[in-house]
PDB file of the backbone (N, CA, C, O) and the ligand in Angstrom, with CONECT records:
HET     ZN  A 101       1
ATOM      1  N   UNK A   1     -15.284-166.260  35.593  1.00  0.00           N
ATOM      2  CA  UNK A   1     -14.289-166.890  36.455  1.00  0.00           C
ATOM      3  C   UNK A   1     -14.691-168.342  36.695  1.00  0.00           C
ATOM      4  O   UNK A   1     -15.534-168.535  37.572  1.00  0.00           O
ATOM      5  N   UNK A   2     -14.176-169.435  36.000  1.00  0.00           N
ATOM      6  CA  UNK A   2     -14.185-170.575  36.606  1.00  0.00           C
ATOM      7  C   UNK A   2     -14.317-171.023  37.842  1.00  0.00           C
ATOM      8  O   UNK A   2     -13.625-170.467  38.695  1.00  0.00           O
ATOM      9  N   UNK A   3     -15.030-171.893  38.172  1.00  0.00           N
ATOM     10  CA  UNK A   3     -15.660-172.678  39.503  1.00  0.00           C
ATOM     11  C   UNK A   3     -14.098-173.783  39.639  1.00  0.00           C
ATOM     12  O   UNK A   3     -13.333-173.771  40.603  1.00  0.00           O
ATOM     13  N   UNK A   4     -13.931-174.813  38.175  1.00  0.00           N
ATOM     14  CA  UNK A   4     -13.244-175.917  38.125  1.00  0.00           C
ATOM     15  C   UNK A   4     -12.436-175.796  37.414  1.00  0.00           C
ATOM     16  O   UNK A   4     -12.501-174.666  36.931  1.00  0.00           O
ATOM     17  N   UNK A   5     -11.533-176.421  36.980  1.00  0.00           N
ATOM     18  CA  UNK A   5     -10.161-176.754  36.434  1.00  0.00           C
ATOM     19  C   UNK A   5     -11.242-177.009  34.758  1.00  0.00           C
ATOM     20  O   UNK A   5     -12.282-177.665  34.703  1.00  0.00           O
ATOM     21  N   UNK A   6     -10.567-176.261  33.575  1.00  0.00           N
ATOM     22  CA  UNK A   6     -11.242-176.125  32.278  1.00  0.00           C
ATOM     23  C   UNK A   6     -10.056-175.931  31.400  1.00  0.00           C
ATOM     24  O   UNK A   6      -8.942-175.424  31.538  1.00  0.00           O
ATOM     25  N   UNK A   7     -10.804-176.607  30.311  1.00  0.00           N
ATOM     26  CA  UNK A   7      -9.495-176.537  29.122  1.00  0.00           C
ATOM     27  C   UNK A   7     -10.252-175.741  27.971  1.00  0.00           C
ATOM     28  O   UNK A   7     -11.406-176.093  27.728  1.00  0.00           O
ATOM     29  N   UNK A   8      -9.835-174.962  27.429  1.00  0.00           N
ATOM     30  CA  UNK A   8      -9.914-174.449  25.976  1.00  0.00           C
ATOM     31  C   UNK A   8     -10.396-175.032  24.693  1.00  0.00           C
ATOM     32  O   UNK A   8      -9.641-175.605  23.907  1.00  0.00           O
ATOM     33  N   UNK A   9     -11.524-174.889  24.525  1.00  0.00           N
ATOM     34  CA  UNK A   9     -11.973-175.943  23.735  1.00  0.00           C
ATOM     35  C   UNK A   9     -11.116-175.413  22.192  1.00  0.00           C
ATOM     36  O   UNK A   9     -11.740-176.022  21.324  1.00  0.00           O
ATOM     37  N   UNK A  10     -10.295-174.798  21.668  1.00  0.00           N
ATOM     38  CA  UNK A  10      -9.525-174.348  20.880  1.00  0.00           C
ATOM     39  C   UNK A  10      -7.954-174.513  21.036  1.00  0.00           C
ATOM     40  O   UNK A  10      -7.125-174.841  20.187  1.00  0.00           O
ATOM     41  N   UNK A  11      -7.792-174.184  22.385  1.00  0.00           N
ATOM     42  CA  UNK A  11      -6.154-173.978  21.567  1.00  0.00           C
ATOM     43  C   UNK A  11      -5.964-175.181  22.800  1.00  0.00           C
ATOM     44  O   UNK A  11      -4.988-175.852  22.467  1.00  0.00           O
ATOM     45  N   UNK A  12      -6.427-175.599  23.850  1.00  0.00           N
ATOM     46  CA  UNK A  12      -6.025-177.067  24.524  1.00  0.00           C
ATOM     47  C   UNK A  12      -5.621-176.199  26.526  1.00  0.00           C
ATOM     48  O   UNK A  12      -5.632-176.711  27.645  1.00  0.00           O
ATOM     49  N   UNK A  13      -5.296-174.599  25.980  1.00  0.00           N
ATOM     50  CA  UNK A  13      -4.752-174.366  27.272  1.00  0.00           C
ATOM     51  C   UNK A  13      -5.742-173.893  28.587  1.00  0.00           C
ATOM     52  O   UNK A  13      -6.786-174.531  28.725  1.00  0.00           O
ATOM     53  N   UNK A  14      -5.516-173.057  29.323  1.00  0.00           N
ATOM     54  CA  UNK A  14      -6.618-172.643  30.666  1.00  0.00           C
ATOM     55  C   UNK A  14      -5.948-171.048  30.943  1.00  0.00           C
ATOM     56  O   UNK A  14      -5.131-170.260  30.466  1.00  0.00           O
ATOM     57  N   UNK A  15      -6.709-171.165  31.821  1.00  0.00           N
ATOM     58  CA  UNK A  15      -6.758-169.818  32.475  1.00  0.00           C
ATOM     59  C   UNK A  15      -7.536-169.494  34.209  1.00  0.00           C
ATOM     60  O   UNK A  15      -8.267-170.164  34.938  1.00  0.00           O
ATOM     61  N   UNK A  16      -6.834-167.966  34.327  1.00  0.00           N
ATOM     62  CA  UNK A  16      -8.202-167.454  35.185  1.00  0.00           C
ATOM     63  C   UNK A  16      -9.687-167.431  34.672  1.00  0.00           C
ATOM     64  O   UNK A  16     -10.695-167.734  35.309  1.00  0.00           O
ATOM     65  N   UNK A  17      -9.594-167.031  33.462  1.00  0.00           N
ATOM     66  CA  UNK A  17     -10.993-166.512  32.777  1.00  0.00           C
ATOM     67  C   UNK A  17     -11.420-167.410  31.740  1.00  0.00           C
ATOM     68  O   UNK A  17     -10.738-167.802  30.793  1.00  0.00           O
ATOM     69  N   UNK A  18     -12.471-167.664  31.976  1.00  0.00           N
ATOM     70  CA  UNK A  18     -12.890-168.060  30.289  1.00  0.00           C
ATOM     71  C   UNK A  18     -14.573-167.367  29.436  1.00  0.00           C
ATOM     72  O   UNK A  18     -15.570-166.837  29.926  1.00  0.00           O
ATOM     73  N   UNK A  19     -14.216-167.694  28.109  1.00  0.00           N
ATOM     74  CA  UNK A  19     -15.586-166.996  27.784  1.00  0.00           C
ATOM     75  C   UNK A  19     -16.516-168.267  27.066  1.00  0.00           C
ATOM     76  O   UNK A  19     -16.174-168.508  25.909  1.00  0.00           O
ATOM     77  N   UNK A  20     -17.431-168.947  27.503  1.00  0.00           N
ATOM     78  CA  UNK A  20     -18.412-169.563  27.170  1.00  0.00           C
ATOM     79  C   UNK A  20     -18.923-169.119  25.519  1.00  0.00           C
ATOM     80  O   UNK A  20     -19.593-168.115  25.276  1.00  0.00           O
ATOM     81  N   UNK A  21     -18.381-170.232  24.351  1.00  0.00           N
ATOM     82  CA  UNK A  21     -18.914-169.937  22.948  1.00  0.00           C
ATOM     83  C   UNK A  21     -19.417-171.525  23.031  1.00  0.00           C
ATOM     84  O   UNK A  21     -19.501-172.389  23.904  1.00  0.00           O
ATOM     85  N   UNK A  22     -19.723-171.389  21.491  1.00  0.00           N
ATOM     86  CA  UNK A  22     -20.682-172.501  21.352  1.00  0.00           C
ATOM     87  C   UNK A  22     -19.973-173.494  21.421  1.00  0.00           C
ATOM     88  O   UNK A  22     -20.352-174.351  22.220  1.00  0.00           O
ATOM     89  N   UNK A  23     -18.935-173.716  20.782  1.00  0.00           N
ATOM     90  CA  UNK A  23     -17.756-174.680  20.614  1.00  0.00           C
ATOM     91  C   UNK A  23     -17.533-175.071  21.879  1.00  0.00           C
ATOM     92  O   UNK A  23     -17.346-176.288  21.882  1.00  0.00           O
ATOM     93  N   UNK A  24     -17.468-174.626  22.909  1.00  0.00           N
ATOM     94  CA  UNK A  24     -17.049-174.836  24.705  1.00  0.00           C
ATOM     95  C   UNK A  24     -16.269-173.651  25.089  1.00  0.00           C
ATOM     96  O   UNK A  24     -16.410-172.751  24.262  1.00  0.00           O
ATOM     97  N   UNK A  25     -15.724-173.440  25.776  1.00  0.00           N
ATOM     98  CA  UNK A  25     -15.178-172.883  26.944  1.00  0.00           C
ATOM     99  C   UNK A  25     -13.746-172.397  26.033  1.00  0.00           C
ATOM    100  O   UNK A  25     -12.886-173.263  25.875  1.00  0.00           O
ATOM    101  N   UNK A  26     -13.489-170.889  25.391  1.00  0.00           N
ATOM    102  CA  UNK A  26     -12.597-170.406  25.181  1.00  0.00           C
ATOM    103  C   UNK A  26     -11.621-169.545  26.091  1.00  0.00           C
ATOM    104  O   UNK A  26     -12.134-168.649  26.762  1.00  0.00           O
ATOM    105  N   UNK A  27     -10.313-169.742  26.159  1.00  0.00           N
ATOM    106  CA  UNK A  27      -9.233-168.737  26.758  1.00  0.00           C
ATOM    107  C   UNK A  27      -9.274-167.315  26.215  1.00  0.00           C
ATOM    108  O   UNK A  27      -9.768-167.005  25.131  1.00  0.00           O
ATOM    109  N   UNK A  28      -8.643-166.397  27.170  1.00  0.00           N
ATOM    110  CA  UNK A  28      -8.678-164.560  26.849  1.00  0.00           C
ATOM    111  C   UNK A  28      -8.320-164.812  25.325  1.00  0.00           C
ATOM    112  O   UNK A  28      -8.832-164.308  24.325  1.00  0.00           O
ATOM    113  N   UNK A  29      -7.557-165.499  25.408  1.00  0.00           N
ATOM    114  CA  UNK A  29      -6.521-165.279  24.056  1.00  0.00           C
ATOM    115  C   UNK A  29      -7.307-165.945  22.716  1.00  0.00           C
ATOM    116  O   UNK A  29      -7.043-165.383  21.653  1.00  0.00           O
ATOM    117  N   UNK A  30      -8.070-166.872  22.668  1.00  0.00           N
ATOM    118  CA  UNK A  30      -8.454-167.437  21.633  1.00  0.00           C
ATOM    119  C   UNK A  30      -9.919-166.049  21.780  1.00  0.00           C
ATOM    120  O   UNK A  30     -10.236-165.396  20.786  1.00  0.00           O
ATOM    121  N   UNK A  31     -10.509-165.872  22.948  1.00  0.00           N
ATOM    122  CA  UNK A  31     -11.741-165.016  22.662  1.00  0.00           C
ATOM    123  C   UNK A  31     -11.497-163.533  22.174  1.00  0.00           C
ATOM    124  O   UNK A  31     -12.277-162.582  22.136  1.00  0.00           O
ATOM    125  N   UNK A  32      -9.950-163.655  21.756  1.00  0.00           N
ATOM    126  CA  UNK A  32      -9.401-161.870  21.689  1.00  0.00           C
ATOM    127  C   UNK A  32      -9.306-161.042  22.772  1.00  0.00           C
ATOM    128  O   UNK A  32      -8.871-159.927  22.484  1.00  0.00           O
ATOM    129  N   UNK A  33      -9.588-161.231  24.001  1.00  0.00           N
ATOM    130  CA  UNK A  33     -10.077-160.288  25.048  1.00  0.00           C
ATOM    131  C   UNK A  33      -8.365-160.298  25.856  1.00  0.00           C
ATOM    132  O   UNK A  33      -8.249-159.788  26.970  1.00  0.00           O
ATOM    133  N   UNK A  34      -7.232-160.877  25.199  1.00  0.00           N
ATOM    134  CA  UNK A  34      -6.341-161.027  26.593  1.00  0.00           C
ATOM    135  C   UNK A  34      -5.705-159.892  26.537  1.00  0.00           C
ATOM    136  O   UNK A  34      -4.750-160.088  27.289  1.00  0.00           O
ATOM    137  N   UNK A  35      -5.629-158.977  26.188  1.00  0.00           N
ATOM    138  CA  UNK A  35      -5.264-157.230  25.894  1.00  0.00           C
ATOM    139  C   UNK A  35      -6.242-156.626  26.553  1.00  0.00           C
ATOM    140  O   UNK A  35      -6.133-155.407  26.422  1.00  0.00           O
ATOM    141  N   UNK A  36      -7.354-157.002  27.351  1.00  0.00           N
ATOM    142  CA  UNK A  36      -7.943-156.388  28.348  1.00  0.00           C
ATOM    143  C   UNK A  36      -7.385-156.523  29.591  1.00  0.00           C
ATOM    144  O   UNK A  36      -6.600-157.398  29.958  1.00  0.00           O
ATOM    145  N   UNK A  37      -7.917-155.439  30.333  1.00  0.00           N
ATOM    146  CA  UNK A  37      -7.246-155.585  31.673  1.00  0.00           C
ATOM    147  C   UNK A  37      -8.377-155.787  32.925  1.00  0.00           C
ATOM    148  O   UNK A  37      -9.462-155.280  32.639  1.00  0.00           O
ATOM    149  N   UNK A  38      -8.322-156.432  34.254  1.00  0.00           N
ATOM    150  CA  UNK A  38      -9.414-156.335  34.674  1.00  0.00           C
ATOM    151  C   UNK A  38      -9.430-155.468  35.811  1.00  0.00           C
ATOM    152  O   UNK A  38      -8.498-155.248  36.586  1.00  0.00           O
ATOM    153  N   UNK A  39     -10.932-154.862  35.832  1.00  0.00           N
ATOM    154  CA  UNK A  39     -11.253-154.114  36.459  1.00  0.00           C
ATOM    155  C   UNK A  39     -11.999-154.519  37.737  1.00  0.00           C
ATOM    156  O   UNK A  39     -13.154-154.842  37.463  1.00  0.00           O
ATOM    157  N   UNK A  40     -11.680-154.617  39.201  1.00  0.00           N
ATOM    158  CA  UNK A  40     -12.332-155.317  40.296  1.00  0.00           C
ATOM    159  C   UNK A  40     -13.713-154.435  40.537  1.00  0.00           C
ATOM    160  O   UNK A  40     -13.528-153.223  40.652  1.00  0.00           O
ATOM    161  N   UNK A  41     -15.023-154.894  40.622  1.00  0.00           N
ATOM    162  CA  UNK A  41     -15.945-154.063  41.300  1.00  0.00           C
ATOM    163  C   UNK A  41     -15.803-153.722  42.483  1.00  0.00           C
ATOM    164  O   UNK A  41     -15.397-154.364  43.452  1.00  0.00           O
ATOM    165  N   UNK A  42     -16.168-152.628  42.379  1.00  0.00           N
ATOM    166  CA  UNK A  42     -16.491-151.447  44.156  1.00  0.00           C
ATOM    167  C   UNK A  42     -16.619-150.381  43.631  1.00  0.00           C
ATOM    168  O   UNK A  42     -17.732-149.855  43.663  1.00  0.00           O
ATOM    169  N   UNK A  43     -15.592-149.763  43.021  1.00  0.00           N
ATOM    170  CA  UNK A  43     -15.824-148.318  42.445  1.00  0.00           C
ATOM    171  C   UNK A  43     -16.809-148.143  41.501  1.00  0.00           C
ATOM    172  O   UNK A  43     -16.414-148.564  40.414  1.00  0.00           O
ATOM    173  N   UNK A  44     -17.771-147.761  41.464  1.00  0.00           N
ATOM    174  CA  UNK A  44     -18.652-146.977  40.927  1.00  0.00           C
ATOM    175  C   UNK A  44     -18.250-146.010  39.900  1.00  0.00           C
ATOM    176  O   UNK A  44     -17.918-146.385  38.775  1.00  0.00           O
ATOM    177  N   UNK A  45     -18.264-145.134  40.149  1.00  0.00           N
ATOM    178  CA  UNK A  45     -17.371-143.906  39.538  1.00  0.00           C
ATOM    179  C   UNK A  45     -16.612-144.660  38.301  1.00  0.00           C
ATOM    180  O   UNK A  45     -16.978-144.648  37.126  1.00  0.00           O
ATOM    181  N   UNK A  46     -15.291-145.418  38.930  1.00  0.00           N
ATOM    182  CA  UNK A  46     -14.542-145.519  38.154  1.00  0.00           C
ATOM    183  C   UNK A  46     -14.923-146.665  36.810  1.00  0.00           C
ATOM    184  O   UNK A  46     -14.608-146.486  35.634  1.00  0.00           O
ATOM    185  N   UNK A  47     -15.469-147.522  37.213  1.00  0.00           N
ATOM    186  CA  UNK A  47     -16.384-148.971  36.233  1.00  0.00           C
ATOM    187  C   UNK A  47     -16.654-148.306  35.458  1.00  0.00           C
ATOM    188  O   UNK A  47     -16.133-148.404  34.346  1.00  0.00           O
ATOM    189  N   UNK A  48     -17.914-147.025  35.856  1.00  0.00           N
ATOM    190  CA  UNK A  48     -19.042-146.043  34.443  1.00  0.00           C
ATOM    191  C   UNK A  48     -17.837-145.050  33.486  1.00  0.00           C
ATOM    192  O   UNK A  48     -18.012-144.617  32.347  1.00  0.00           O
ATOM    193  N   UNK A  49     -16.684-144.886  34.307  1.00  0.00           N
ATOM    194  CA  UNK A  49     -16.181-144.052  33.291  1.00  0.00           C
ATOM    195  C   UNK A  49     -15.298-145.238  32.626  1.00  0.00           C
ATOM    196  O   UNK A  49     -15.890-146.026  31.887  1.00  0.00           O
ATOM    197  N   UNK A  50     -14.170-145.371  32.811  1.00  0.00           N
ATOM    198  CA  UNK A  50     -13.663-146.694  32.013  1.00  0.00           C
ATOM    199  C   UNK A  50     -14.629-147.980  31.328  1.00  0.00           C
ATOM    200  O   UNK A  50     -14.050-148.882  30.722  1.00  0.00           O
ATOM    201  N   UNK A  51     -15.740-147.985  31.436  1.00  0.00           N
ATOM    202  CA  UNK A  51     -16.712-148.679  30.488  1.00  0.00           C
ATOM    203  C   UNK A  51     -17.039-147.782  29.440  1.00  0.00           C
ATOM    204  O   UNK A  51     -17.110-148.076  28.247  1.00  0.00           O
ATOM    205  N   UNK A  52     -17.177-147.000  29.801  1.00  0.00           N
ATOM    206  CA  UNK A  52     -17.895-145.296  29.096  1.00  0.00           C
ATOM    207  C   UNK A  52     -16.496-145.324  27.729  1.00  0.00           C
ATOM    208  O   UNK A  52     -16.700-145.443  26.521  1.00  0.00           O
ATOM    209  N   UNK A  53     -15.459-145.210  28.253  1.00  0.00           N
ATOM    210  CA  UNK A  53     -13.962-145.101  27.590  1.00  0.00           C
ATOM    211  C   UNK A  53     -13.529-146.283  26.917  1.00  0.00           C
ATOM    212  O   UNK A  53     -12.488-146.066  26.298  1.00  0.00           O
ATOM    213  N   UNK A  54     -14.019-147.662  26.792  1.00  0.00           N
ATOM    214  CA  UNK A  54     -13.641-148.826  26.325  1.00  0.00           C
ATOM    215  C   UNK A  54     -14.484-149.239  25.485  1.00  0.00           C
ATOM    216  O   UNK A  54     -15.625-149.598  25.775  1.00  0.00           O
ATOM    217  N   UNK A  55     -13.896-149.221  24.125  1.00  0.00           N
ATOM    218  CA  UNK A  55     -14.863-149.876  23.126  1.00  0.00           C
ATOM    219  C   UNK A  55     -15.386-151.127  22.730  1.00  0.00           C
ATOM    220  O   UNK A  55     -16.167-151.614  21.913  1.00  0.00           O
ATOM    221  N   UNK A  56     -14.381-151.543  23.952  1.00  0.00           N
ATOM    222  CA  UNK A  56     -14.552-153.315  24.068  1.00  0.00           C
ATOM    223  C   UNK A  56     -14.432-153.517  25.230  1.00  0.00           C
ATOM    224  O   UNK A  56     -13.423-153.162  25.840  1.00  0.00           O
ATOM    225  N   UNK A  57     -15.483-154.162  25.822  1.00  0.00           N
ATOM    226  CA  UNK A  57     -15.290-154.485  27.209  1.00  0.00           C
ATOM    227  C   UNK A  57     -16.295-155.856  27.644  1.00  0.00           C
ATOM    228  O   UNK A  57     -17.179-156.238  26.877  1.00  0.00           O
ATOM    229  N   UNK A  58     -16.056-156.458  28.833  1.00  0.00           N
ATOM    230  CA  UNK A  58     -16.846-158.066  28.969  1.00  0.00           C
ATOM    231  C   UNK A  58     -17.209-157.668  30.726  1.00  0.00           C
ATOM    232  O   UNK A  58     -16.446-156.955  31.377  1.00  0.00           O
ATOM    233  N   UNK A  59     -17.847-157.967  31.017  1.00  0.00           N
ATOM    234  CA  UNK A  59     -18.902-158.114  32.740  1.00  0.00           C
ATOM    235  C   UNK A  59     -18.143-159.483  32.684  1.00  0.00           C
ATOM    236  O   UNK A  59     -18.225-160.249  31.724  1.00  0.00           O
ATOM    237  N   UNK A  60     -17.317-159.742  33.926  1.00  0.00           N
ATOM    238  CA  UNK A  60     -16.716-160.326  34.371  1.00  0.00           C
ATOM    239  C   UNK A  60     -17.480-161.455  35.657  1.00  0.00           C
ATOM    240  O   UNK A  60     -17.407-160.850  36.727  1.00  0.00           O
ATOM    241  N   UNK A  61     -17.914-162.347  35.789  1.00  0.00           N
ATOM    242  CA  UNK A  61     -19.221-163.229  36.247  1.00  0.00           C
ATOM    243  C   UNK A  61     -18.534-164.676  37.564  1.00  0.00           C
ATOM    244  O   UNK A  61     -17.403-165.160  37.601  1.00  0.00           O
ATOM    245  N   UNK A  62     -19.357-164.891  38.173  1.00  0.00           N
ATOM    246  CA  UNK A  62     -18.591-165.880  38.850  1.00  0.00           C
ATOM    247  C   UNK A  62     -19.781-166.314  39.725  1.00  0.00           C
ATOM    248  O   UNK A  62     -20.402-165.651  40.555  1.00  0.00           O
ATOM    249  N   UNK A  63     -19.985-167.918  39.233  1.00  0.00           N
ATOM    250  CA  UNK A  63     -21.438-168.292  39.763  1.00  0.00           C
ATOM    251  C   UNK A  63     -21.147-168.620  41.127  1.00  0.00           C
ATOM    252  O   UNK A  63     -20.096-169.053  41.599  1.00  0.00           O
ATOM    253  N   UNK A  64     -22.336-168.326  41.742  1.00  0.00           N
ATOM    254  CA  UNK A  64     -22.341-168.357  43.499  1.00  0.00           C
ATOM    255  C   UNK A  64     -22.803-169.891  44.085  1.00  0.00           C
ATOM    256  O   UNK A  64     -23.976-170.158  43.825  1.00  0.00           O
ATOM    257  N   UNK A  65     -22.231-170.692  44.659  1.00  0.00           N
ATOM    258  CA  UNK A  65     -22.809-172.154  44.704  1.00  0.00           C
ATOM    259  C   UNK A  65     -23.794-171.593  45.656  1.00  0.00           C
ATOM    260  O   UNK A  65     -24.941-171.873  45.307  1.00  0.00           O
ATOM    261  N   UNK A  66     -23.729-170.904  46.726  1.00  0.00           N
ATOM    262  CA  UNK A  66     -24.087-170.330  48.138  1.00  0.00           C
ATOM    263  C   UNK A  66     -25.895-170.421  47.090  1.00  0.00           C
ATOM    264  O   UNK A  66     -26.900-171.106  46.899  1.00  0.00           O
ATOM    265  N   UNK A  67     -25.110-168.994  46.690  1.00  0.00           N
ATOM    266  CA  UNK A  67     -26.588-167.991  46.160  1.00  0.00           C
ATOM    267  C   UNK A  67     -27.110-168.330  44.973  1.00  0.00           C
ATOM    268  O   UNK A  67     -27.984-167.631  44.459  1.00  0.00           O
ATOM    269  N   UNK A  68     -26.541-169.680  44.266  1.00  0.00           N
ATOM    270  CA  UNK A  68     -27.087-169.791  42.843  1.00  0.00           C
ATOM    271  C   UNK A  68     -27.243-169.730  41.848  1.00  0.00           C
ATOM    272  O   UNK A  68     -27.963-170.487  41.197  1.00  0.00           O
ATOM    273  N   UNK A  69     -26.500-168.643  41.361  1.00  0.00           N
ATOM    274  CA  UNK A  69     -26.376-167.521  40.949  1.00  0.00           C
ATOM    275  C   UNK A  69     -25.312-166.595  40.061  1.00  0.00           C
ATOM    276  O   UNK A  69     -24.403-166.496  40.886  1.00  0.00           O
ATOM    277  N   UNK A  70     -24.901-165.920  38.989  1.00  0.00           N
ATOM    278  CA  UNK A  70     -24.391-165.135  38.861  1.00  0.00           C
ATOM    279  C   UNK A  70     -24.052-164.193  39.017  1.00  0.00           C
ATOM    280  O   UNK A  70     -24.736-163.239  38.647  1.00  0.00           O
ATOM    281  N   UNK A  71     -22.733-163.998  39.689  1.00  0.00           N
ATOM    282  CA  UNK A  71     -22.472-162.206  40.781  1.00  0.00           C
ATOM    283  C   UNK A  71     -21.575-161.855  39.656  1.00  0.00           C
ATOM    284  O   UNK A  71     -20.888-162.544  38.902  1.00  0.00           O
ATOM    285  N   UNK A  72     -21.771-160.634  39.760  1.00  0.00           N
ATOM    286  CA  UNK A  72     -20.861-159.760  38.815  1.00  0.00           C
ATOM    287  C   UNK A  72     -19.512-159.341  39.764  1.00  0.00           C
ATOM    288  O   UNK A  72     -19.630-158.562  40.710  1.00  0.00           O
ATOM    289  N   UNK A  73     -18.395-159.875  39.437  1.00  0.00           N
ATOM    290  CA  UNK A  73     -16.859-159.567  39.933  1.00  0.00           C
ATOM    291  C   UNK A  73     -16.490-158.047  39.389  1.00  0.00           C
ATOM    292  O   UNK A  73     -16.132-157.213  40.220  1.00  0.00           O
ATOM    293  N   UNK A  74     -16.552-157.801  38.423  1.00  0.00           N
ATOM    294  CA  UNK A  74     -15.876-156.806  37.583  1.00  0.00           C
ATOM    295  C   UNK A  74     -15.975-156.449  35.926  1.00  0.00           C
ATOM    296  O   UNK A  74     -16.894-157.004  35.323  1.00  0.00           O
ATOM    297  N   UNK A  75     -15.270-155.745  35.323  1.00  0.00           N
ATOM    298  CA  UNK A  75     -15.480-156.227  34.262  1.00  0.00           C
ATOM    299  C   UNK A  75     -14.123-155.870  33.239  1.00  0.00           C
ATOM    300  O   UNK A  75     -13.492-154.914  33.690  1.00  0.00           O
ATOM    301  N   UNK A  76     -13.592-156.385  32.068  1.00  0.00           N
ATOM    302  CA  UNK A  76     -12.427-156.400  31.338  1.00  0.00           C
ATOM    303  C   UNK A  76     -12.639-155.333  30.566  1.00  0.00           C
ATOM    304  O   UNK A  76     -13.616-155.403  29.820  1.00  0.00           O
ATOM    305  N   UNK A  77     -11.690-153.915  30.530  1.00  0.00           N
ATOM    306  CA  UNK A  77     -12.166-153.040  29.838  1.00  0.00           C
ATOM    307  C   UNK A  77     -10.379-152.809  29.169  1.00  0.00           C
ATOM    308  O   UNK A  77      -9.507-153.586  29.557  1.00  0.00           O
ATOM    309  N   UNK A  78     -10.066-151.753  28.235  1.00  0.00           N
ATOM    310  CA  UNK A  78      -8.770-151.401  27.368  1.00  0.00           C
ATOM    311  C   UNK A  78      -8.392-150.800  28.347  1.00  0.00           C
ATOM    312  O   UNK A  78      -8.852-149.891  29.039  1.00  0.00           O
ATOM    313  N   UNK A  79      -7.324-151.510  28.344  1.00  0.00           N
ATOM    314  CA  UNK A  79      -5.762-151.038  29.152  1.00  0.00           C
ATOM    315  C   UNK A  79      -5.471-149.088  29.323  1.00  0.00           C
ATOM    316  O   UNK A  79      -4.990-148.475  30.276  1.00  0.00           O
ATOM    317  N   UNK A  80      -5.910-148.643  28.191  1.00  0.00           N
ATOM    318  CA  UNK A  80      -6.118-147.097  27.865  1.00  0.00           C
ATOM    319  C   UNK A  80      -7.386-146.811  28.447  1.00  0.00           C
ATOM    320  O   UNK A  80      -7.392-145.663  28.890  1.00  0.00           O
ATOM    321  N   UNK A  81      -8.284-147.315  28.588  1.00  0.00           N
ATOM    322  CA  UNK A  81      -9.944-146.745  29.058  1.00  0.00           C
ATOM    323  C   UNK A  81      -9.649-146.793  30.275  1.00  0.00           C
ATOM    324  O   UNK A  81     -10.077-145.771  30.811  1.00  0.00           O
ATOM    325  N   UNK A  82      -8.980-147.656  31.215  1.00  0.00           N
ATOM    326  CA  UNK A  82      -8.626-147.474  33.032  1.00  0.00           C
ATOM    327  C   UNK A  82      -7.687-146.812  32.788  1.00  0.00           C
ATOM    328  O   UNK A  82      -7.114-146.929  33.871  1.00  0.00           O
ATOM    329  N   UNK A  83      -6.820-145.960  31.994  1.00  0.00           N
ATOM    330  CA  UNK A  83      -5.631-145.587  32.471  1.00  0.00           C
ATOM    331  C   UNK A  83      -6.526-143.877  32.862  1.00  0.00           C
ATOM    332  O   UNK A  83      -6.398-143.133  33.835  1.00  0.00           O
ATOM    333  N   UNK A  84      -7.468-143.753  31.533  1.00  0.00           N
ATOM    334  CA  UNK A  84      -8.069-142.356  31.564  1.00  0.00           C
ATOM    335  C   UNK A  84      -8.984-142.186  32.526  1.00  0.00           C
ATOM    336  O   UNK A  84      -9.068-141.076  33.051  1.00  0.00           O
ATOM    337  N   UNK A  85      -9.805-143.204  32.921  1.00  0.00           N
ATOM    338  CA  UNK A  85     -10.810-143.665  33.947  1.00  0.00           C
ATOM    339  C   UNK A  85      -9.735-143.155  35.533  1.00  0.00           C
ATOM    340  O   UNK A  85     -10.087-142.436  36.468  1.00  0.00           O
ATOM    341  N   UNK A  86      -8.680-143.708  35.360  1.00  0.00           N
ATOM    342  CA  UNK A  86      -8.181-143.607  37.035  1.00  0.00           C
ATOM    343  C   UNK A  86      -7.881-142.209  37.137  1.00  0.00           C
ATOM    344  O   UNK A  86      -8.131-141.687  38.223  1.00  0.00           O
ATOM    345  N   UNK A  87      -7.152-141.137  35.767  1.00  0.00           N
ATOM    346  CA  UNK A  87      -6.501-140.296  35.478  1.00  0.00           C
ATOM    347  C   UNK A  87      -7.365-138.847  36.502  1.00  0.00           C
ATOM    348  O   UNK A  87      -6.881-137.890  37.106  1.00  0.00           O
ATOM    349  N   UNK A  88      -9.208-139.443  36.231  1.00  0.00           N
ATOM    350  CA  UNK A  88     -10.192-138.524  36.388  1.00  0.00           C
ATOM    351  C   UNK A  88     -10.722-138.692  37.603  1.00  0.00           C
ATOM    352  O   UNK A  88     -11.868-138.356  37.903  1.00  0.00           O
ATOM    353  N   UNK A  89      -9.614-139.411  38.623  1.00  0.00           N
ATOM    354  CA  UNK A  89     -10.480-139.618  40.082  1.00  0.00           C
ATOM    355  C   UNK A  89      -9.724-138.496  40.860  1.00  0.00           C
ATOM    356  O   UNK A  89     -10.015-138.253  42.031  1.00  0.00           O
TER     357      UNK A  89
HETATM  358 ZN    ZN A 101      -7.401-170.953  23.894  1.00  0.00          ZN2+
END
């Protein structure tokens, strides 16, 4: 999750998210990931099984100015892996 206002070092556009490659700062869509859906942390339960169920998935990050730091928000797992994940609560 971006701190600042960022452009796509590929296709020119922005986002909520971006994924850090070597080139700079890619969008869902240029990193392949925008067919993920995101998953907010708290649930326990539900994260391990829909991670467990997603063959592709990204830890979702958002540096802390406070704490320094990288906190884990959530993470982007297949639209089908939370559907089966919620199915089993
Ligand atoms: Zn892009």
């Amino acid at each position: 999750m971006p701190l600042k206002d960022w452009t796509c070092a590929a296709c020119g556009g922005t986002g909520d998210l971006l994924l850090m490659q070597e080139a700079g700062p890619a969008c869902m869509a240029c990193a392949a990931l925008d067919h993920l859906v995101f998953l907010p942390r708290g649930d326990a339960g539900l994260t391990r099984r829909a991670h467990k169920a997603s063959e592709l998935s990204a830890v979702v990050v958002r540096f802390s100015r406070t704490r320094k730091r990288y906190e884990r928000q959530g993470l982007l797992v297949e639209p089908a892996a939370m559907a089966a994940a919620k199915q089993r609560d």
